[in-house]
TORKE-837435 format. One record per atom (N, C-alpha, C, O): residue number from 1; z, y, x. Coordinates in steps of 0.2 Angstrom, whole numbers, plus 5000, padded with zeros to 4 digits. Layout:
N
<atom seq="NUM" pz="Z" py="Y" px="X"/>
...
// end
This chain:
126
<atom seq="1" pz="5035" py="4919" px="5024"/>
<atom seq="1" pz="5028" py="4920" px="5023"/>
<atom seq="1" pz="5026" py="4927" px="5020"/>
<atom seq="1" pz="5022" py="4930" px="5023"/>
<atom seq="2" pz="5029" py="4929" px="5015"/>
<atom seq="2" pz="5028" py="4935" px="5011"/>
<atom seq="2" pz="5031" py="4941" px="5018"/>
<atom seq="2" pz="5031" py="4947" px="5015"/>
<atom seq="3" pz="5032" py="4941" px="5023"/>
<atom seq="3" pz="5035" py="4947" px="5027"/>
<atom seq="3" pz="5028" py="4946" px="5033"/>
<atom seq="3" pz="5025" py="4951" px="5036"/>
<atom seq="4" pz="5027" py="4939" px="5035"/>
<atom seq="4" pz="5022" py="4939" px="5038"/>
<atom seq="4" pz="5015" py="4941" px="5035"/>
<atom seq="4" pz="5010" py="4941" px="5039"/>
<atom seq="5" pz="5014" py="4941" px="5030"/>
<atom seq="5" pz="5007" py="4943" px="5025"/>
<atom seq="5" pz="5009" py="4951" px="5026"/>
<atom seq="5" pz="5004" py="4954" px="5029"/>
<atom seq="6" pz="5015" py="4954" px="5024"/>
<atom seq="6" pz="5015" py="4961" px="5025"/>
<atom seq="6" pz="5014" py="4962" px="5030"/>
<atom seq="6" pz="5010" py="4967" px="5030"/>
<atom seq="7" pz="5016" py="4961" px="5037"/>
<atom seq="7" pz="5014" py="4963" px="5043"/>
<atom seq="7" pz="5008" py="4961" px="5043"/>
<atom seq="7" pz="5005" py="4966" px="5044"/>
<atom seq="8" pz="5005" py="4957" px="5043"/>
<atom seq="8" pz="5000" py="4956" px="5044"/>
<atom seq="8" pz="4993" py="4959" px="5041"/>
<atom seq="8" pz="4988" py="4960" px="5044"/>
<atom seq="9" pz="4995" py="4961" px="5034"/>
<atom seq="9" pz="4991" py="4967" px="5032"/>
<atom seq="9" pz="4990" py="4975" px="5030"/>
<atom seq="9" pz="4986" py="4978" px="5027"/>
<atom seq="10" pz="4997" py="4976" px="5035"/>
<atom seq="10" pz="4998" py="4982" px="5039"/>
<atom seq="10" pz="4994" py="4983" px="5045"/>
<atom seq="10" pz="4991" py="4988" px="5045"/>
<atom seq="11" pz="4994" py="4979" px="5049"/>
<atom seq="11" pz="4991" py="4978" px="5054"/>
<atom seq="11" pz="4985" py="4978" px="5055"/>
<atom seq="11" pz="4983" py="4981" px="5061"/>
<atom seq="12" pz="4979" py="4975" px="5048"/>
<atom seq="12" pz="4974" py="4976" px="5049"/>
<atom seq="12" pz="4970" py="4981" px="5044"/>
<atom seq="12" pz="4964" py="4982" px="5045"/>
<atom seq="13" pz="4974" py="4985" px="5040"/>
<atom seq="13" pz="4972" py="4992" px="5038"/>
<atom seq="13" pz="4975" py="4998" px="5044"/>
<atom seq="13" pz="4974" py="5004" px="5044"/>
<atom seq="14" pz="4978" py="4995" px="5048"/>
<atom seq="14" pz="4980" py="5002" px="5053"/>
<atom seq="14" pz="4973" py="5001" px="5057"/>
<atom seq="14" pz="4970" py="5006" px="5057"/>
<atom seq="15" pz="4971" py="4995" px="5060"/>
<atom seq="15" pz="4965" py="4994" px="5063"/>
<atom seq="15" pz="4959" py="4997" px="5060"/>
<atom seq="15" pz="4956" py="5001" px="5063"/>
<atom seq="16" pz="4958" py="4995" px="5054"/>
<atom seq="16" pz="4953" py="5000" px="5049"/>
<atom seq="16" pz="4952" py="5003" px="5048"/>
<atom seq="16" pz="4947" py="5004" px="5045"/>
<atom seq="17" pz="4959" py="5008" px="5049"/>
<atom seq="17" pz="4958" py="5014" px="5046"/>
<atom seq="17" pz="4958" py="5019" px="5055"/>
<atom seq="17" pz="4956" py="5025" px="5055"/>
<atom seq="18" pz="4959" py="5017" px="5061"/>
<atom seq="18" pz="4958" py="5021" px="5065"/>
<atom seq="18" pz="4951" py="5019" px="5069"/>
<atom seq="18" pz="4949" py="5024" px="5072"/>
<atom seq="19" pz="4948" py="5015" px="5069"/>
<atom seq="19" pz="4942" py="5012" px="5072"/>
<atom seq="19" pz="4933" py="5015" px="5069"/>
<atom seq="19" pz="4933" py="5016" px="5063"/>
<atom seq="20" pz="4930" py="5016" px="5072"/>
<atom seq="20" pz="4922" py="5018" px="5068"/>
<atom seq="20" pz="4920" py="5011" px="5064"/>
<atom seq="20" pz="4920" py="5005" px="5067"/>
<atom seq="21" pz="4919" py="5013" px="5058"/>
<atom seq="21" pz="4916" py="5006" px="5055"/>
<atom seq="21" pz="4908" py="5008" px="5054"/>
<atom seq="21" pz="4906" py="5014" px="5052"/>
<atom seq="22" pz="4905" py="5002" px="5055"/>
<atom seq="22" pz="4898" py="5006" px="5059"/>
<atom seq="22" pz="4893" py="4998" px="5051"/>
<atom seq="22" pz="4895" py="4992" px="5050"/>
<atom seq="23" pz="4888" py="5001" px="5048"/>
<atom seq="23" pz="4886" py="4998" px="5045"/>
<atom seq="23" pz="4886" py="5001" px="5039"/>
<atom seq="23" pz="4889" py="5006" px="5038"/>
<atom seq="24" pz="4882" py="4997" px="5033"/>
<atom seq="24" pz="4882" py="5000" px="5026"/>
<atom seq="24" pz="4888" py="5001" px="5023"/>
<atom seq="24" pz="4892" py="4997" px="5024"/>
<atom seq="25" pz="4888" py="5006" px="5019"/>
<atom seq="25" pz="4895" py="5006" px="5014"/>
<atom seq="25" pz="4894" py="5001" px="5009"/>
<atom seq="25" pz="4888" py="5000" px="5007"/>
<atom seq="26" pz="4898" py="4998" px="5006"/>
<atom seq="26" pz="4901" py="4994" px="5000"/>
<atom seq="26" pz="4898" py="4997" px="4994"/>
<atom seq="26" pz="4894" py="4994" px="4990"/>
<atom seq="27" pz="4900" py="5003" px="4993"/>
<atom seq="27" pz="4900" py="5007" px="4987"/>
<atom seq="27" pz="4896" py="5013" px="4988"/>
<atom seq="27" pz="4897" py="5018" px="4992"/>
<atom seq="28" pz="4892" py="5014" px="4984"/>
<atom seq="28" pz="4887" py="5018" px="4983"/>
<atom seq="28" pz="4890" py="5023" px="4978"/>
<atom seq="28" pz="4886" py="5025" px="4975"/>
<atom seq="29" pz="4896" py="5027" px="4975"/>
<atom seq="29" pz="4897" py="5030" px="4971"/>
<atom seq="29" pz="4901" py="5036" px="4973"/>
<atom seq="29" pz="4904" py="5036" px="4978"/>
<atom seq="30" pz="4900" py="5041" px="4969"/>
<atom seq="30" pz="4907" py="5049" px="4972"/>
<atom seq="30" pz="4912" py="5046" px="4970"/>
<atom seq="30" pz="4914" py="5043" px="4965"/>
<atom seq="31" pz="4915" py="5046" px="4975"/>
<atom seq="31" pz="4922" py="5044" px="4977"/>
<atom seq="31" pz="4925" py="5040" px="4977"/>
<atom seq="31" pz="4931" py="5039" px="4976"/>
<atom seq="32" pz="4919" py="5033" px="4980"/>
<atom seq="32" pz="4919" py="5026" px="4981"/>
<atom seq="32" pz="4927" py="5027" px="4989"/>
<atom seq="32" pz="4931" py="5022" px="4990"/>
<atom seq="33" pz="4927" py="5032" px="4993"/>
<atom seq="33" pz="4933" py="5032" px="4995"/>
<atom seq="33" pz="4939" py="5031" px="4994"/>
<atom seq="33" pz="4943" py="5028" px="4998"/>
<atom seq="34" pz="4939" py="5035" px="4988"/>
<atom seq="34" pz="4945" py="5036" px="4986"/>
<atom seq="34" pz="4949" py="5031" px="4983"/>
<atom seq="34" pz="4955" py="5029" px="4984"/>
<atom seq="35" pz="4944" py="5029" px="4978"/>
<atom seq="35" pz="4946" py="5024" px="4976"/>
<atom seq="35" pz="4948" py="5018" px="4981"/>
<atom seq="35" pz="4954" py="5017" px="4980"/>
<atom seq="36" pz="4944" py="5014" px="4987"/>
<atom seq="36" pz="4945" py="5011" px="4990"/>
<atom seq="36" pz="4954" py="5013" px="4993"/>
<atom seq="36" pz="4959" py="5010" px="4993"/>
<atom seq="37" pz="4954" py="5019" px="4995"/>
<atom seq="37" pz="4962" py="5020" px="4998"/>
<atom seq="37" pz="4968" py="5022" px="4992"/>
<atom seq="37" pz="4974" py="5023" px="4994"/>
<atom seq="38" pz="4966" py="5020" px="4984"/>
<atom seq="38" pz="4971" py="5019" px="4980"/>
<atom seq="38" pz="4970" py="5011" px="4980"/>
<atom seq="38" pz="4975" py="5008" px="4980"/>
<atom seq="39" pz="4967" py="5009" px="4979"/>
<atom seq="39" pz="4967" py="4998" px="4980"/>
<atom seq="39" pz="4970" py="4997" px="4985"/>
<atom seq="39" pz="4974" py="4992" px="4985"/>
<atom seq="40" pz="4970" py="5000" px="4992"/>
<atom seq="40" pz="4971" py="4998" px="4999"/>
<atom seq="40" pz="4978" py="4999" px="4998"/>
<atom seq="40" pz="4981" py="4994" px="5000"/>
<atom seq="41" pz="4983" py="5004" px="4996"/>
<atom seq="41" pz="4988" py="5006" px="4994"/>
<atom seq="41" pz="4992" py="5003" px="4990"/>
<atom seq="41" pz="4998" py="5001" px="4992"/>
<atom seq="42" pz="4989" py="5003" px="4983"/>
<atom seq="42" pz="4990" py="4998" px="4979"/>
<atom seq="42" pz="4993" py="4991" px="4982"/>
<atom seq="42" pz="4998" py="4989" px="4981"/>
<atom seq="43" pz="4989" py="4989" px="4987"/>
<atom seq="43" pz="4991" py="4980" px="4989"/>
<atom seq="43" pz="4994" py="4983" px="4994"/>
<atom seq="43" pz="4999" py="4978" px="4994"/>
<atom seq="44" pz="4996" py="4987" px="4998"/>
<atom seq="44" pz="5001" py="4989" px="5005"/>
<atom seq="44" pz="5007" py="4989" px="5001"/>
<atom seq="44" pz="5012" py="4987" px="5005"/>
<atom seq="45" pz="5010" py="4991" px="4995"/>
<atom seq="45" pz="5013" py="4992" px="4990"/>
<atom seq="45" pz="5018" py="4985" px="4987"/>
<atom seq="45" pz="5023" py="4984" px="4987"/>
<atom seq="46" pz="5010" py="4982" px="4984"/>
<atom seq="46" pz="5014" py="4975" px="4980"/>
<atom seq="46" pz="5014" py="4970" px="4985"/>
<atom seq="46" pz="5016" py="4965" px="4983"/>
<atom seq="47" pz="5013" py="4971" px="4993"/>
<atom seq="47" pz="5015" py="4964" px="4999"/>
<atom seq="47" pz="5020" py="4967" px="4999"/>
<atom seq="47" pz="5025" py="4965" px="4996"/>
<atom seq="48" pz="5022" py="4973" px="5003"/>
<atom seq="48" pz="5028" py="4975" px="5005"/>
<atom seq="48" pz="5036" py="4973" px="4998"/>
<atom seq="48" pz="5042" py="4973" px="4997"/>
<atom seq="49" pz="5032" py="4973" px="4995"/>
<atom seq="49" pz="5036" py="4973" px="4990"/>
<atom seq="49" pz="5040" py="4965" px="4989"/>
<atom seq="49" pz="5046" py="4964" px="4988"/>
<atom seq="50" pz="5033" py="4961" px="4989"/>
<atom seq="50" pz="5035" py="4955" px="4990"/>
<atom seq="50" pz="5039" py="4954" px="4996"/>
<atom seq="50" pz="5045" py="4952" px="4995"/>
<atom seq="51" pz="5037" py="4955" px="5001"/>
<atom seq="51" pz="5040" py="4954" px="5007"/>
<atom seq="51" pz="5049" py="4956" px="5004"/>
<atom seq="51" pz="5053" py="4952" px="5003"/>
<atom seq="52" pz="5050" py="4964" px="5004"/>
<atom seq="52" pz="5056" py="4964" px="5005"/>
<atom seq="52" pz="5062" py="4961" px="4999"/>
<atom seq="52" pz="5068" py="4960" px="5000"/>
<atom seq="53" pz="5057" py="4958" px="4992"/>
<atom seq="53" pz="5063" py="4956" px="4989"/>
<atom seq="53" pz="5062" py="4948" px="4988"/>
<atom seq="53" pz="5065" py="4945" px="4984"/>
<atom seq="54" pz="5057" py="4944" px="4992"/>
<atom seq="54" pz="5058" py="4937" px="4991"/>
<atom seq="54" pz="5059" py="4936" px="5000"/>
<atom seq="54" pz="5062" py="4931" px="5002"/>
<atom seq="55" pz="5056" py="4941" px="5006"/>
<atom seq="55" pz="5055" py="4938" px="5012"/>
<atom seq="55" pz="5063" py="4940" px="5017"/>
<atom seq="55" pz="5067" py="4936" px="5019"/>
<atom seq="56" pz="5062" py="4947" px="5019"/>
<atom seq="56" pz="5064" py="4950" px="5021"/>
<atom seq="56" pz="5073" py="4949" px="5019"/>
<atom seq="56" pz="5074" py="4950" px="5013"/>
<atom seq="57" pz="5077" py="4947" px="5022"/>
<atom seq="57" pz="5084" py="4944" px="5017"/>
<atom seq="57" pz="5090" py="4951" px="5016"/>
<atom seq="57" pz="5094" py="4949" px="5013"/>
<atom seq="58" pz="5090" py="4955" px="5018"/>
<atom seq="58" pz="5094" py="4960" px="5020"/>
<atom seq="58" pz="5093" py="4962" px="5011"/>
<atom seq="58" pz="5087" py="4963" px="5008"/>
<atom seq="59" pz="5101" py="4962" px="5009"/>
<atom seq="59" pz="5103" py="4964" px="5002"/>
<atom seq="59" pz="5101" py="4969" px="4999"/>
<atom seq="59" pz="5100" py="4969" px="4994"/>
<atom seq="60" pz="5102" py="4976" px="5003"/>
<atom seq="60" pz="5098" py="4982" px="5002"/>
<atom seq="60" pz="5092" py="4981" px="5001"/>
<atom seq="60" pz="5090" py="4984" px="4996"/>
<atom seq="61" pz="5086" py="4976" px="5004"/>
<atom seq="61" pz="5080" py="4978" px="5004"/>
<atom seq="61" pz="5080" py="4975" px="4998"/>
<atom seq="61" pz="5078" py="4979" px="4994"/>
<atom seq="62" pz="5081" py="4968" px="4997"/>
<atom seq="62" pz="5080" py="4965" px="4991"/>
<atom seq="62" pz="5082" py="4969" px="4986"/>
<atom seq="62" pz="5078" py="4969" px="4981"/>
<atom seq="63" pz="5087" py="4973" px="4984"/>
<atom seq="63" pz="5092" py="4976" px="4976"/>
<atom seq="63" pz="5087" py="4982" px="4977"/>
<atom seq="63" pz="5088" py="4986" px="4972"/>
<atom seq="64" pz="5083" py="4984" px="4981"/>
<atom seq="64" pz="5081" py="4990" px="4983"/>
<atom seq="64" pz="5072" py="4990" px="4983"/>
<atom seq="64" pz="5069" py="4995" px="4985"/>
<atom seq="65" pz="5068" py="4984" px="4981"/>
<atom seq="65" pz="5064" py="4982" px="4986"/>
<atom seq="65" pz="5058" py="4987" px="4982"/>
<atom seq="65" pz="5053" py="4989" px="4985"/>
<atom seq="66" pz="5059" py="4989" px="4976"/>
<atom seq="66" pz="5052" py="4993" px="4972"/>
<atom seq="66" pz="5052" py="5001" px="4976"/>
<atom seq="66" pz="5047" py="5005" px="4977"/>
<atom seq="67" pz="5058" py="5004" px="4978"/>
<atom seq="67" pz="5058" py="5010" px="4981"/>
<atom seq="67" pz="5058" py="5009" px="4987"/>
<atom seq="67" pz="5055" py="5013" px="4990"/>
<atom seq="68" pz="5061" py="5003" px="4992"/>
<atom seq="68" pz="5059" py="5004" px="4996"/>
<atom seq="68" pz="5051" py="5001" px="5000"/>
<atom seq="68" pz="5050" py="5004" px="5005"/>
<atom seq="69" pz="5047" py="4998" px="4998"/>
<atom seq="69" pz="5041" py="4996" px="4997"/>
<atom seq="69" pz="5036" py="5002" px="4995"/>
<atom seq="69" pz="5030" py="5003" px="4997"/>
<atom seq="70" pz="5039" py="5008" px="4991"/>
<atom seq="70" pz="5034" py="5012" px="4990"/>
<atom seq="70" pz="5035" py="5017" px="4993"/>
<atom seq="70" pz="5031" py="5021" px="4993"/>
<atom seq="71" pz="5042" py="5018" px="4997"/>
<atom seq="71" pz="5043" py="5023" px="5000"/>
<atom seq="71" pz="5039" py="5022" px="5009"/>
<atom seq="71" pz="5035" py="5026" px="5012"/>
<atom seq="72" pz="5041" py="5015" px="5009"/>
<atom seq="72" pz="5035" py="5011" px="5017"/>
<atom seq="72" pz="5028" py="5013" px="5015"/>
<atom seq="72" pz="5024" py="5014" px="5020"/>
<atom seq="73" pz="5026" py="5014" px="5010"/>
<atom seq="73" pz="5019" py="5012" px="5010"/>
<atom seq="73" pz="5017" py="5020" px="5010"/>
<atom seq="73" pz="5012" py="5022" px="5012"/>
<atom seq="74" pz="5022" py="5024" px="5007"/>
<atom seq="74" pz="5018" py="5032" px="5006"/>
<atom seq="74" pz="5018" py="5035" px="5014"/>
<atom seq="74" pz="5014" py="5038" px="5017"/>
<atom seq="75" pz="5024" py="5033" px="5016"/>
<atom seq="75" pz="5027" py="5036" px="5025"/>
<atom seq="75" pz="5019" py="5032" px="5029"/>
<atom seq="75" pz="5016" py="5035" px="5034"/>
<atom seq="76" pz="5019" py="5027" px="5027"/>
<atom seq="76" pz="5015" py="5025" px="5032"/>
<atom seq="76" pz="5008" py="5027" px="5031"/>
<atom seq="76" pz="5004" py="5027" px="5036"/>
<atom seq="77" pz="5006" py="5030" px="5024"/>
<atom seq="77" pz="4998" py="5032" px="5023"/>
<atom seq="77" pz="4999" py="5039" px="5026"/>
<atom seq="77" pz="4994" py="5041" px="5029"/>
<atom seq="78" pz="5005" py="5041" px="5027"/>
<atom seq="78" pz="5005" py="5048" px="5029"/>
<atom seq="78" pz="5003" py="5048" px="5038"/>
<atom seq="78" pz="4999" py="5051" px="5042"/>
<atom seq="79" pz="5008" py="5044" px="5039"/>
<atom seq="79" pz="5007" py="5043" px="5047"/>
<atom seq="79" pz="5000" py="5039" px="5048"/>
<atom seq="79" pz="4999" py="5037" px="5054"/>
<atom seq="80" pz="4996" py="5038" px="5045"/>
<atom seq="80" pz="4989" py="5037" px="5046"/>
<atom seq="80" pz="4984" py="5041" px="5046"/>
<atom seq="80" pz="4979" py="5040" px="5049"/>
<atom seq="81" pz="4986" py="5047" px="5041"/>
<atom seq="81" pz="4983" py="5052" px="5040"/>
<atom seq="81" pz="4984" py="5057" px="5046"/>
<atom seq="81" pz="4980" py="5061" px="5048"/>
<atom seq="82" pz="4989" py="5057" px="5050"/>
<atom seq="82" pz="4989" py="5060" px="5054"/>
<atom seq="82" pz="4988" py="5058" px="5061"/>
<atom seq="82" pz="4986" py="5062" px="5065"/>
<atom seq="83" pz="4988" py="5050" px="5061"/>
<atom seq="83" pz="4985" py="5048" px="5068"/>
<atom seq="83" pz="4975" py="5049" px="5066"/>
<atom seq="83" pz="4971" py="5052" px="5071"/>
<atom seq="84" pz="4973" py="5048" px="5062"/>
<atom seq="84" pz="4968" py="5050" px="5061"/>
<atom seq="84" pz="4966" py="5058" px="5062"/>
<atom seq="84" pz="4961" py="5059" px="5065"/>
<atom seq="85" pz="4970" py="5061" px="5061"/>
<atom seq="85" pz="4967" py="5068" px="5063"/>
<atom seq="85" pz="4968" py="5072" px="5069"/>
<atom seq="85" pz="4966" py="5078" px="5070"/>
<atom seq="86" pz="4972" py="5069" px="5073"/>
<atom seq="86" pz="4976" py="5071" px="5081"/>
<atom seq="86" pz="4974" py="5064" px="5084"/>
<atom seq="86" pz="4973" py="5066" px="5090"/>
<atom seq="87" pz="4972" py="5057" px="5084"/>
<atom seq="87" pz="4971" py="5053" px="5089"/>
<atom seq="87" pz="4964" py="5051" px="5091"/>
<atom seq="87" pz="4961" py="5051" px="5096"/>
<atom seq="88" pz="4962" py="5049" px="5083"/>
<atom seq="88" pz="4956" py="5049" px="5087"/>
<atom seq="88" pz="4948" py="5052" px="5081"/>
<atom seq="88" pz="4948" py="5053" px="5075"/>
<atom seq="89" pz="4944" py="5052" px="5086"/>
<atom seq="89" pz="4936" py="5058" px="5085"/>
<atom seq="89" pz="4932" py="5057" px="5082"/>
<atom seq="89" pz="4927" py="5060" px="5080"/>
<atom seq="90" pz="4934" py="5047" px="5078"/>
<atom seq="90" pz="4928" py="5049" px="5073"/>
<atom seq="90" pz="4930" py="5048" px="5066"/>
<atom seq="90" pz="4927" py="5047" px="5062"/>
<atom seq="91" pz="4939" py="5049" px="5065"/>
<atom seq="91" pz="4940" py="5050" px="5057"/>
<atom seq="91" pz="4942" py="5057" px="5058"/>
<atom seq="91" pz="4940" py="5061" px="5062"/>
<atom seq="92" pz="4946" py="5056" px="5054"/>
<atom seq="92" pz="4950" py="5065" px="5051"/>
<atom seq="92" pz="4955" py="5063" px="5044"/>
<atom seq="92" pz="4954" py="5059" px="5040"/>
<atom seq="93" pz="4960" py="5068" px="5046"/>
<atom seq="93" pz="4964" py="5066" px="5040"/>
<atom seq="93" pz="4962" py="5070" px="5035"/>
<atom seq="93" pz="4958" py="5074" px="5037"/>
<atom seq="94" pz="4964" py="5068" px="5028"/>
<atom seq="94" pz="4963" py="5071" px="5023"/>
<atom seq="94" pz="4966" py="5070" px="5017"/>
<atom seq="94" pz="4966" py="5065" px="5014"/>
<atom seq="95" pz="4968" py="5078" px="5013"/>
<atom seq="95" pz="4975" py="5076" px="5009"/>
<atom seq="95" pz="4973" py="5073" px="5003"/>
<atom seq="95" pz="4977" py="5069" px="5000"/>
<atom seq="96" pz="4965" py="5074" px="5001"/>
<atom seq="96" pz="4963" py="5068" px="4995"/>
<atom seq="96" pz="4965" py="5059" px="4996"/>
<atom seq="96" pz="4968" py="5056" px="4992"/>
<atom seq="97" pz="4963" py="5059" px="5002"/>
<atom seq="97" pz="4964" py="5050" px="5004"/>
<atom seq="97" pz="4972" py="5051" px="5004"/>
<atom seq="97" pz="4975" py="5047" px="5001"/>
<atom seq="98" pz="4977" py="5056" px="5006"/>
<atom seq="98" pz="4985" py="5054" px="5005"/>
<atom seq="98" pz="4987" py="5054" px="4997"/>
<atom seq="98" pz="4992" py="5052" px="4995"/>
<atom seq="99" pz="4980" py="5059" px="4993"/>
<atom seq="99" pz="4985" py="5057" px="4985"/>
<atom seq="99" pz="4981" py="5054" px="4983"/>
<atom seq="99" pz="4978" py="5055" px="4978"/>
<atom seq="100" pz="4979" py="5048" px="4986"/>
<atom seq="100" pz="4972" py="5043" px="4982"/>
<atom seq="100" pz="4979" py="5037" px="4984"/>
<atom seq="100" pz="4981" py="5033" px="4979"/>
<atom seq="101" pz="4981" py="5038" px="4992"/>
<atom seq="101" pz="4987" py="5034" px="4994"/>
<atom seq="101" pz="4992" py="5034" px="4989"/>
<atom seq="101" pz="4994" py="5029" px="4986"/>
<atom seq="102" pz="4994" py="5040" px="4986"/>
<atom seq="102" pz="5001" py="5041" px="4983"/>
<atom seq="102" pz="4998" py="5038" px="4977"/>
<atom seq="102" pz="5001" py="5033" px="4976"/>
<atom seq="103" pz="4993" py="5038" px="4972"/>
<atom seq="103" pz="4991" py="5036" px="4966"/>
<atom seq="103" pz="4991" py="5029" px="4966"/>
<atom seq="103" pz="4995" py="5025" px="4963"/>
<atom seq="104" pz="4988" py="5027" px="4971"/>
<atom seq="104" pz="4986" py="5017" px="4972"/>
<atom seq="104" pz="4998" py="5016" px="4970"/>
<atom seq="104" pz="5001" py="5012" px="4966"/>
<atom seq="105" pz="5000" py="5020" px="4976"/>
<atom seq="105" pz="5008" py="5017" px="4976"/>
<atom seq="105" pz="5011" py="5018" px="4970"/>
<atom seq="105" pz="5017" py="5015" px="4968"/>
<atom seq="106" pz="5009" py="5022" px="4967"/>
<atom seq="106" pz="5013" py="5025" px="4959"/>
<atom seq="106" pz="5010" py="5019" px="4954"/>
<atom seq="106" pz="5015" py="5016" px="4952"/>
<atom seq="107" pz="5005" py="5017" px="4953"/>
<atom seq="107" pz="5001" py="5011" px="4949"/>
<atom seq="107" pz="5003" py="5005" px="4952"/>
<atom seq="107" pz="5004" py="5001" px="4948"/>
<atom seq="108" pz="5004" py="5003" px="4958"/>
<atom seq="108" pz="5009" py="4996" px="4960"/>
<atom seq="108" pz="5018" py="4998" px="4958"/>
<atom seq="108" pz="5021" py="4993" px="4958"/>
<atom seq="109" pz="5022" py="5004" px="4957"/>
<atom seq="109" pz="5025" py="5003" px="4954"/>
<atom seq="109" pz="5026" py="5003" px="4947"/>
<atom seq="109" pz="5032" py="5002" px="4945"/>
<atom seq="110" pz="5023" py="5005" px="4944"/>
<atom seq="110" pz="5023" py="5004" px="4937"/>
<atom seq="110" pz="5021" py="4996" px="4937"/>
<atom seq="110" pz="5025" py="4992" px="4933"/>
<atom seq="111" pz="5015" py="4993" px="4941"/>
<atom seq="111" pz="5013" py="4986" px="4940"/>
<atom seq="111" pz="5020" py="4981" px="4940"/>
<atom seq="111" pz="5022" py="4976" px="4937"/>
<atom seq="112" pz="5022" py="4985" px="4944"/>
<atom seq="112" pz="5030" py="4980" px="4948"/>
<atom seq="112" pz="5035" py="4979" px="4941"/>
<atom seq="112" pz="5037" py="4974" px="4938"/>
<atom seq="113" pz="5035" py="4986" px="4940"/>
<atom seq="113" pz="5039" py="4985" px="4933"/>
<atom seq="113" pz="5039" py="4983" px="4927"/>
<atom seq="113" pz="5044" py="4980" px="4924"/>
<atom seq="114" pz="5032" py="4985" px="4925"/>
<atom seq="114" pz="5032" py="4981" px="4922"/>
<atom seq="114" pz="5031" py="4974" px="4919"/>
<atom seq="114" pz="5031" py="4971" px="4913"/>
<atom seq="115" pz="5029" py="4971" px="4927"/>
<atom seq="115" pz="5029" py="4962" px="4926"/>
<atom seq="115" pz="5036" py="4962" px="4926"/>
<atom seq="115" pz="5039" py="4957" px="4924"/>
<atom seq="116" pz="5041" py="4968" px="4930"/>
<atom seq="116" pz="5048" py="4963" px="4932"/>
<atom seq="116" pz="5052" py="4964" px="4922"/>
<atom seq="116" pz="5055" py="4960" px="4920"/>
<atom seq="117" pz="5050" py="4969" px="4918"/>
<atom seq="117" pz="5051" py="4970" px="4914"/>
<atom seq="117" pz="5048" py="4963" px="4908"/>
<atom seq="117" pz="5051" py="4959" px="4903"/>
<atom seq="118" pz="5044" py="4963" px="4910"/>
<atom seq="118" pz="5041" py="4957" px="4906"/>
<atom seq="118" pz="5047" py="4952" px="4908"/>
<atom seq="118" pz="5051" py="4952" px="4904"/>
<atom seq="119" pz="5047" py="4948" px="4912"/>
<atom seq="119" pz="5049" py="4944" px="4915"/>
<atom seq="119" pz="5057" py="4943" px="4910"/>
<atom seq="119" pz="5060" py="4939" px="4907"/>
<atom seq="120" pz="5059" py="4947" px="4912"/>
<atom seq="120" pz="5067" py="4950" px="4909"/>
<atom seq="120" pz="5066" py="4951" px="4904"/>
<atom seq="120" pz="5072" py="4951" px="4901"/>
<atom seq="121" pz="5060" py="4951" px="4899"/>
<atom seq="121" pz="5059" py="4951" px="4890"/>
<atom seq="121" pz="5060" py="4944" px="4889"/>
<atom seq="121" pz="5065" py="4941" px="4886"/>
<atom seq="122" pz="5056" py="4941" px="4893"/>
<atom seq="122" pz="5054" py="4931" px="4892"/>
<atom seq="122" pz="5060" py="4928" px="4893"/>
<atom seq="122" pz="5061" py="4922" px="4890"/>
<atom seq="123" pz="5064" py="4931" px="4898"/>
<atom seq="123" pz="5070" py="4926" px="4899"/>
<atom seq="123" pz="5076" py="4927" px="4894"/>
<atom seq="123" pz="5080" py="4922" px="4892"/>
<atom seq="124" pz="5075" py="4933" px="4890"/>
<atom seq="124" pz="5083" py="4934" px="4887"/>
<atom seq="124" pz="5080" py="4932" px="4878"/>
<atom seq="124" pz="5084" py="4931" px="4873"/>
<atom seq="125" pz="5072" py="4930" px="4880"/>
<atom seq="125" pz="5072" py="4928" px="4873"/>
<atom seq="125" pz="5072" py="4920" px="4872"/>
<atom seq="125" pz="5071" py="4918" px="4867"/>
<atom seq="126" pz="5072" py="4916" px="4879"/>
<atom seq="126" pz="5074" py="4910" px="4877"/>
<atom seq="126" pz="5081" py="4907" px="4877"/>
<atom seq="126" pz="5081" py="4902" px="4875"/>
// end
C-alpha cells in the first residue's frame, strides 16, 4: 500500500508539474510558489519514506529509509527542474523551486526524526 501511494504520487506531481495548468491560482501571495514546492516536496519525502521502510521490503531500503527517501525526492525535484526547462515551452526550470524542493526535504527529515526519536523516548520509558 505505502509503495503504491508513493508511486502513485510521484506520478501525479510529475504530471503537474510538466503540463499547462490553466485556471486561477490557489494562492494569492509572493512566494505562494514556493511554498507550494516546499509542501509538495515535504509529502514526496514522507511517502517515499513510508514506502521504503514499511512498503518496499529490501533491508537496505528499510535500515536506510530516511536518506534514501530524501535522497529520491531531491534527484527527482532536480530531474524535474530540468525536463521543465529542455522538454517542454510553457514551464522553465528554476533554482529557487529546487531549493524550495531542498527545504520542503530537509523539514520532512527533521519531521521523520523527530517522531522516530519520540517514538524511541515512549518506548524505553515504559
Amino acid at each position: 500500500m505505502f509503495s503504491a501511494a508513493a508511486v502513485a504520487w510521484t506520478i501525479v506531481i510529475t504530471i503537474l508539474s510538466l503540463v499547462e495548468l490553466k485556471g486561477p491560482q490557489a494562492l494569492h501571495f509572493s512566494y505562494a510558489d514556493k511554498l507550494m514546492h516546499g509542501i509538495i516536496y515535504f509529502l514526496v519525502t514522507i511517502v517515499w519514506f513510508f514506502a521504503f521502510s514499511k512498503g518496499i521490503t529490501r533491508d537496505s531500503l528499510q535500515k536506510n529509509a530516511i536518506k534514501a527517501s530524501a535522497i529520491l525526492a531531491f534527484v527527482y525535484g532536480i530531474i524535474i527542474e530540468i525536463l521543465q526547462e529542455t522538454l517542454v515551452t510553457n514551464r522553465q526550470g528554476d533554482w529557487q523551486d529546487a531549493l524550495a524542493n531542498t527545504i520542503g526535504i530537509i523539514l520532512a527529515v527533521f519531521t521523520i526524526k523527530w517522531f522516530i526519536a519520540n517514538k524511541t523516548t515512549l518506548k524505553t520509558q515504559n
